[in-house]
N, C-alpha and C positions, 0 to 999 in steps of 0.2 A: 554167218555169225554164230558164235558157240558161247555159251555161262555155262558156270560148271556148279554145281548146286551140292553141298558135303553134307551128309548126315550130320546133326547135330547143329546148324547154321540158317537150316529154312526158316525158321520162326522171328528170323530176323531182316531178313529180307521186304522190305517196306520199302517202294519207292514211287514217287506220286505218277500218277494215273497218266497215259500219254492216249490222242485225240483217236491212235489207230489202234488202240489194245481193244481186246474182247474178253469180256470175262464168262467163268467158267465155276459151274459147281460139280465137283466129284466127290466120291467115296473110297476112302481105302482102307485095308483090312490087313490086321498084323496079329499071331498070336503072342503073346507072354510067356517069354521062356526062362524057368528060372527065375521069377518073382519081377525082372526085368520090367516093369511097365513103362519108364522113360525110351525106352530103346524098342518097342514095340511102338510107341508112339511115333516116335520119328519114321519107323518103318513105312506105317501105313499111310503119314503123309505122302512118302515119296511112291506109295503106289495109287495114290490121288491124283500125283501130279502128273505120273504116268499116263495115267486116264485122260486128262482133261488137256496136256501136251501134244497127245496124238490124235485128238478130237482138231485142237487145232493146227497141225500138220508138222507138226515140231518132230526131229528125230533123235533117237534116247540109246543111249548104248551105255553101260556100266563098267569099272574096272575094280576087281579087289585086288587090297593088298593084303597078301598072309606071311605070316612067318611063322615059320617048325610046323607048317600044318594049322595054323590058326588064323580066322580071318580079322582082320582088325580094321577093316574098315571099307567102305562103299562108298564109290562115290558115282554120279551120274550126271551125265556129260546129254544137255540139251539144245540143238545146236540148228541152223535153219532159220527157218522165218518163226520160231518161238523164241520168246525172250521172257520171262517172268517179270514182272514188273512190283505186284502185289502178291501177297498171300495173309488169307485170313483163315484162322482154325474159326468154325463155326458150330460144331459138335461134337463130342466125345462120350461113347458109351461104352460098356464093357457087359461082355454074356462070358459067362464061364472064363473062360484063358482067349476067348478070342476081343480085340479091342477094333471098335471100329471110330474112323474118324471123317468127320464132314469136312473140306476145304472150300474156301472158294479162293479163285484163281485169277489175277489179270493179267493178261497173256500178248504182248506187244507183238503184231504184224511187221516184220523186214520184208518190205516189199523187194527188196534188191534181191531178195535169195530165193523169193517165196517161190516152189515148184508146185505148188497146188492150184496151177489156174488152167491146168488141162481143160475142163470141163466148164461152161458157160451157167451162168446165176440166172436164171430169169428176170428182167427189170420191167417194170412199165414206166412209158415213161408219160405223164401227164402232159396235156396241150400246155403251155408259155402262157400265161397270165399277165396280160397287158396292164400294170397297173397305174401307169404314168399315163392316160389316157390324156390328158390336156395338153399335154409336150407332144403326141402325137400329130396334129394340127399340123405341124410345120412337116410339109411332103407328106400329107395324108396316110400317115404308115399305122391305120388304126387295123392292120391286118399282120403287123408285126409277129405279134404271138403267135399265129398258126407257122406264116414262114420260117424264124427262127425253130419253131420244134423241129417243121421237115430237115432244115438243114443241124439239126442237133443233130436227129436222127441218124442222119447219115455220118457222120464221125464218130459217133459214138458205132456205128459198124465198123466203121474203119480204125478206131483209135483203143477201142474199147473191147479185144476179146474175151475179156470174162466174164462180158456181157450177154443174153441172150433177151436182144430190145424188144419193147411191144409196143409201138404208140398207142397213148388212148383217144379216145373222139372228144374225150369231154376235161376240162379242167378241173382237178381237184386240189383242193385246198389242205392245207395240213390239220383243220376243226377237224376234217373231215376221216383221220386217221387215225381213229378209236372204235375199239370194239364193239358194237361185233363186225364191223366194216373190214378190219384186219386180216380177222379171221377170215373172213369170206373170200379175201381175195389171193390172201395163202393159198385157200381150199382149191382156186382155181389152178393152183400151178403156177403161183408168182411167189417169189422170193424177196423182191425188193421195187422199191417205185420211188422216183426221179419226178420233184417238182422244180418250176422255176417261174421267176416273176420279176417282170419288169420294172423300174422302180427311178426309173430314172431316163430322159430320153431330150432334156432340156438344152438349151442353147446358153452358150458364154459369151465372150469379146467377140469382137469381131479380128480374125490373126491375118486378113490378106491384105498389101498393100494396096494403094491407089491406082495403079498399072493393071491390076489383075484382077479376076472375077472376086468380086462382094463374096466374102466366106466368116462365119464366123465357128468359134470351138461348139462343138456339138456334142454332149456327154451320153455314155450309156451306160447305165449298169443293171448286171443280171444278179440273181439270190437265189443258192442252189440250195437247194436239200437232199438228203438222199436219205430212205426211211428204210430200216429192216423191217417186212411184217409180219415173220414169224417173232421174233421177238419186242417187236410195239415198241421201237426207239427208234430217233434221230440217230442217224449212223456220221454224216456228213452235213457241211452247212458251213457256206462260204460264198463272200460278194462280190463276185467281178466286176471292175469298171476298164474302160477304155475311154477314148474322145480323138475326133481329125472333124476337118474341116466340115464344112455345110455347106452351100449356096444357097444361103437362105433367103433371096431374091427370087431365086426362078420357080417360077410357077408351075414347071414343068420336071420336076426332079422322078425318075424312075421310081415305079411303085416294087415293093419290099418283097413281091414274087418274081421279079424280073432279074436275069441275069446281069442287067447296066445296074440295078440297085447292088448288087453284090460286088460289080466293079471298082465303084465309087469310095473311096479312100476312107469313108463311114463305115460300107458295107465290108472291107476288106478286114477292118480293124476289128468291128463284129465278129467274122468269120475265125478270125484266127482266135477271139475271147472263146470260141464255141469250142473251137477243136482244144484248145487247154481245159475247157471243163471236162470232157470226154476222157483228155488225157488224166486226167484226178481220179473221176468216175473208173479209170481204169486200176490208178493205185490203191483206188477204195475196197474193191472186189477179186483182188485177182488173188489176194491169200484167202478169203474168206470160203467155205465150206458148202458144197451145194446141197444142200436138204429136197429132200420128198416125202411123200407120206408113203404107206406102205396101200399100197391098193386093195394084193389078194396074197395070201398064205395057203399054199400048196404042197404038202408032203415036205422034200427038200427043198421048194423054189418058194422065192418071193418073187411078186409085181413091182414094180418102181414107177413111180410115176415122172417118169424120165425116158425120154429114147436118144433117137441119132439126130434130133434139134438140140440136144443142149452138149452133142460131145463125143454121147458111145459110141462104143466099137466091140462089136462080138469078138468073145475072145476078152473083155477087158475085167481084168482081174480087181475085185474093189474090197475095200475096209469099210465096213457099215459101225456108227454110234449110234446106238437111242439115245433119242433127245427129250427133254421135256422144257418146255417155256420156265423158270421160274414164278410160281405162285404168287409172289410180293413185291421181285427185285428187277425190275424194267432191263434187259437188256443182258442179264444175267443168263446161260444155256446149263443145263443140270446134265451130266452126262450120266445116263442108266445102266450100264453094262459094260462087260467087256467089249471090242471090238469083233465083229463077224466077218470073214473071208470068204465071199463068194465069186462067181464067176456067171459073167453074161452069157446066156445061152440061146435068147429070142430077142428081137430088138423090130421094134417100129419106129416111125419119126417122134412117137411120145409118150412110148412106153417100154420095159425093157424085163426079160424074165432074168435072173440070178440065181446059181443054185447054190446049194452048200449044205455041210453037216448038217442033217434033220435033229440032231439034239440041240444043236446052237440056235436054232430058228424057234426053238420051244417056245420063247417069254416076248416073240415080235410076233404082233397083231395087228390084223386090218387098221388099218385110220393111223397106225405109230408114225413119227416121225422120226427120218434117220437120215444122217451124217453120212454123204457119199462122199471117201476120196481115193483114187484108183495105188493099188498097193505100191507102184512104181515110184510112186512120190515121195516115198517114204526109205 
């Protein structure tokens, strides 16, 4: 996918908000040349957008047109899984001739195109919260929630690589996913976490004739969420239902860890609800950007807290962004810097040394958080 964005026309650019955009705060910086301050203005937009384009893996190439030796114009070709959606000027100062400008950015994910899912997100995913627990009754399936996680689990390995899954032992709730809880679980090495809860598990008509076993429709439906917790928002959030048959006669119906319950024209239609959420959970994450913190600051080398479980490979050449949370704006990522070019030098399963220009490593410190995407993607 490619927009072409012309100096002189960003400021116009308004279009409502879609469910897979991520938005973005950058800075850009233009001097005043020749009293020019319109044209300095637009400059330093598009070296905003620069920033906050290749934070989300968008790729940017420029073309000018001159004539007699004069350039008359810039245009810049954004193209990939970025797609601009919004843009809002949110500051504007001026020091001497130099003009700087605040943007913020909403930046629509093409999953068809996106090349940014080399590398695996950490997710956790929480135990299945049984909420329909009175509809359970019928086939004793009050053990639903655990089974359904195990079998998430497993498609979302299978369906799901831009996933790096973690199940948890215990079920949490979405109360439960405010600070300082977020943070902590960031801190651990998670990027994202994956609730789900039952919500439905009741019986309808009865659909079998009088020839054949007693069946009546048997409904299920599951309520995804999927939470980013470096930046404290709802990412995803969508209800699946299905429904087949029941025998809701026999006393004897397979319990919900057994491979005859998976069988059964209930547990099939389940199954295949599962691997569609997986598959979602796949087009949720696979543009989206893997973050670390920065562990330890060494001469040229930095720590990641990343190894050969989420991806690397010695040898792999990456784009680092500092990131900062937004201070007010839920969901909003502030991008700090230009982009850094290092290179994997030490690698463990979950940690990895990178080295690079010791001037560009000056203003990244223990605890920063940063934007890993491997330079090939780009």
């Amino acid at each position: 996918m490619k927009i072409q964005i012309m100096i002189g026309a960003i400021l116009s650019a308004v279009v409502s908000m879609n469910a897979h955009s991520d938005w973005y705060e950058a800075t850009g910086q233009a001097f005043i040349q020749q009293g020019n301050t319109a044209q300095a203005r637009q400059t330093a937009i598009d070296d905003a957008i620069k920033r906050a384009s290749l934070v989300a893996g968008a790729k940017i190439s420029s073309s000018q047109l001159v004539q007699n030796g004069v350039l008359q114009n810039e245009r810049f070709n954004i193209s990939s899984q970025g797609e601009i959606k919004q843009l809002q000027l949110i500051s504007e100062s001026q020091n001497g001739n130099l003009l700087t400008v605040t943007v913020r950015i909403n930046i629509d994910a093409d999953t068809s195109a996106c090349v940014g899912s080399s590398y695996h997100k950490p997710l956790l995913l929480s135990q299945v919260q049984l909420q329909a627990r009175q509809d359970a009754i019928y086939g004793q399936l009050f053990k639903l929630g655990t089974d359904i996680t195990a079998q998430l689990e497993r498609h979302l390995h299978d369906y799901s690589p831009a996933a790096l899954v973690k199940p948890m032992p215990q079920i949490v709730t979405a109360a439960q996913l405010v600070y300082p809880e977020t943070d902590r679980l960031f801190s651990n090495g998670n990027q994202y976490i994956l609730l789900a809860t039952i919500n439905d598990l009741s019986l309808g008509e009865t659909t079998s004739k009088f020839w054949q076993n007693e069946q009546k429709e048997r409904f299920f439906s599951l309520n995804v969420s999927l939470y980013d917790l470096f930046e404290q928002h709802l990412v995803y959030q969508q209800e699946y239902r299905t429904s087949a048959g029941w025998p809701y006669k026999n006393k004897n119906t397979p319990q919900s860890h057994s491979q005859a319950f998976w069988q059964l024209p209930y547990g099939q239609k389940i199954d295949r609800l599962l691997l569609g959420v997986a598959e979602d959970i796949q087009q949720q994450l696979q543009c989206k950007p893997l973050l670390s913190s920065i562990r330890q600051v060494k001469d040229n080398q930095v720590m990641l807290e990343l190894g050969k479980m989420h991806g690397l490979r010695i040898g792999d050449e990456l784009q680092l962004f500092q990131l900062q949370r937004h201070p007010t704006q839920s969901g909003v990522k502030r991008v700090i810097a230009d982009s850094i070019s290092l290179k994997i030098t030490e690698l463990t399963e979950q940690n990895a040394w990178a080295s690079g220009k010791s001037e560009l490593l000056q203003h990244i410190q223990q605890g920063d958080v940063v934007s890993v995407r491997k330079s090939t993607d780009f």
